[in-house]
C-alpha positions in Angstrom: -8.9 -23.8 5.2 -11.6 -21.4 4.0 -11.0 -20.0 0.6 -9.8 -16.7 1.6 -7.1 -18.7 2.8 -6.7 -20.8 0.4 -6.2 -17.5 -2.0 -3.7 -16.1 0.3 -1.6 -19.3 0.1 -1.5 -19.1 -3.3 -1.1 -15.6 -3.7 2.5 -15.8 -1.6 3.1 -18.5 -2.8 3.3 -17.3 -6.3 4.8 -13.9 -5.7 7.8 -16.3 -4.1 8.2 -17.8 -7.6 7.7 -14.9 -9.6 10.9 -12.9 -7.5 12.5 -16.3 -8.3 11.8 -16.4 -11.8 13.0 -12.1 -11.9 16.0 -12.8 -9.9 17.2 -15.6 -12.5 15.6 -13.2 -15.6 18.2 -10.3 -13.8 21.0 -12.6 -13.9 21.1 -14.7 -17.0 18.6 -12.1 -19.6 16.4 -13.6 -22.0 17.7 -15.7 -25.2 18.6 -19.1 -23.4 17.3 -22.7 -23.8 14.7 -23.3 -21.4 16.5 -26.0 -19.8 18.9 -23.4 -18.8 16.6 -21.6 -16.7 14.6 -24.1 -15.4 17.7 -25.5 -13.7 18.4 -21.6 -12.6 15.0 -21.4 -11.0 15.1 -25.0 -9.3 18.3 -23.3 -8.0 16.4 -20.4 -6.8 13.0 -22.2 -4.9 15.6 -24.8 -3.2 17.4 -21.5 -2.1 13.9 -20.3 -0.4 13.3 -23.6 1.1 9.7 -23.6 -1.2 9.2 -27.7 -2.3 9.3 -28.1 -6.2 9.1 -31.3 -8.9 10.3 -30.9 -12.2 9.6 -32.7 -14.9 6.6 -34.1 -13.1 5.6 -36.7 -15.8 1.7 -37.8 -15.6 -0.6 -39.9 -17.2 -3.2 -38.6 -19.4 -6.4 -39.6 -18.3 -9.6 -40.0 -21.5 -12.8 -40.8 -20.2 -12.7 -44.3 -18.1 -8.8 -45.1 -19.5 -5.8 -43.7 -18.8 -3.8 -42.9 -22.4 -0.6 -44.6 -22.8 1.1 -41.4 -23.3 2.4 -39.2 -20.7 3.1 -35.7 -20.3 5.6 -33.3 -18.0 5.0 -30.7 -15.8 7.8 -28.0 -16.4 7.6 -27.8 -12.6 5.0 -28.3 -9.7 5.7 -26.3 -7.3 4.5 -26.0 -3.1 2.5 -29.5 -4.6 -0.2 -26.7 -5.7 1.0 -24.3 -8.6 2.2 -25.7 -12.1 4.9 -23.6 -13.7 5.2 -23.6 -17.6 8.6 -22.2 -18.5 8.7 -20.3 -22.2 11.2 -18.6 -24.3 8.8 -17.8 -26.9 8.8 -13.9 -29.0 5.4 -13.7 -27.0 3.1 -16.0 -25.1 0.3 -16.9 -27.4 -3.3 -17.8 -26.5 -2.1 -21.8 -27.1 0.5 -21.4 -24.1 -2.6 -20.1 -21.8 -4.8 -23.3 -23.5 -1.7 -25.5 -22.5 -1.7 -24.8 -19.3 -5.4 -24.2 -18.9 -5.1 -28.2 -20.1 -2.4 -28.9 -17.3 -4.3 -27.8 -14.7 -7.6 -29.8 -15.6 -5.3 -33.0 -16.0 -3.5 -32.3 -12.6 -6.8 -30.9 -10.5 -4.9 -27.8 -9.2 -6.5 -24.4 -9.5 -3.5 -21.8 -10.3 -0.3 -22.2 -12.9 2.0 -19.6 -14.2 4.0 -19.1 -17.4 7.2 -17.9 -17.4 8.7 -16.7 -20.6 12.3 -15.6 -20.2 12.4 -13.9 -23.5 11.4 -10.8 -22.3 13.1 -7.5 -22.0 12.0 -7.3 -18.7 10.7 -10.4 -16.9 7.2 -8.8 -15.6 5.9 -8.7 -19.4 6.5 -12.3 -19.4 4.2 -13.5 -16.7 1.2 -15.1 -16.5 -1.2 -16.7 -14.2 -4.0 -18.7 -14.8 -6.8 -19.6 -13.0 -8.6 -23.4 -13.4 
């Protein structure tokens, strides 16, 4: 797969999620746990047949160990994109560092935050790129 390719698998990939995470935004609106849409989104991938795991937990690996704790994934979704779900006033450069952090740990190159708590659902997004 040449990266072009590569690119334009992500890129659909992640529009998919983001009409996901707008369709559950235009249904429930902001202001509920995150639990709550997590479960609404699962709800909304399995309905367009795109593979998810949530609550992916992995180790954490520190030089030549592995750390005894763990951590979750929020979701992993098409095995290539890590989802962070918020519902945060606003997403704060230490949301971007966690997920910058999740995607060194897991070796996968794009990951999105989702913050519900958002008048409108586009001004919560963001992708990052590892």
């Amino acid at each position: 797969m040449t990266a072009a390719d590569a690119k334009k698998s992500y890129d659909i990939v992640t529009e998919a999620i983001i009409g996901a995470a707008i369709e559950v935004h235009k249904h429930l609106g902001p202001g509920l746990l995150e639990r709550i849409y997590e479960d609404a989104l699962c709800y909304e991938l399995t309905q367009r047949h795109i593979s998810f795991v949530r609550q992916l937990e992995l180790p954490i690996p520190y030089k030549d160990i592995t750390l005894e704790g763990k951590f979750r994934l929020d979701l992993l979704v098409a095995d290539s994109i890590v989802i962070e779900l918020k519902n945060v006033e606003k997403i704060a450069p230490i949301h971007e560092a966690q997920i910058l952090t999740y995607l060194k740990i897991t070796g996968k190159k794009v990951g999105l935050i989702l913050n519900f708590n958002e008048a409108l659902m586009k001004n919560g997004i963001r992708r990052l790129v590892n």
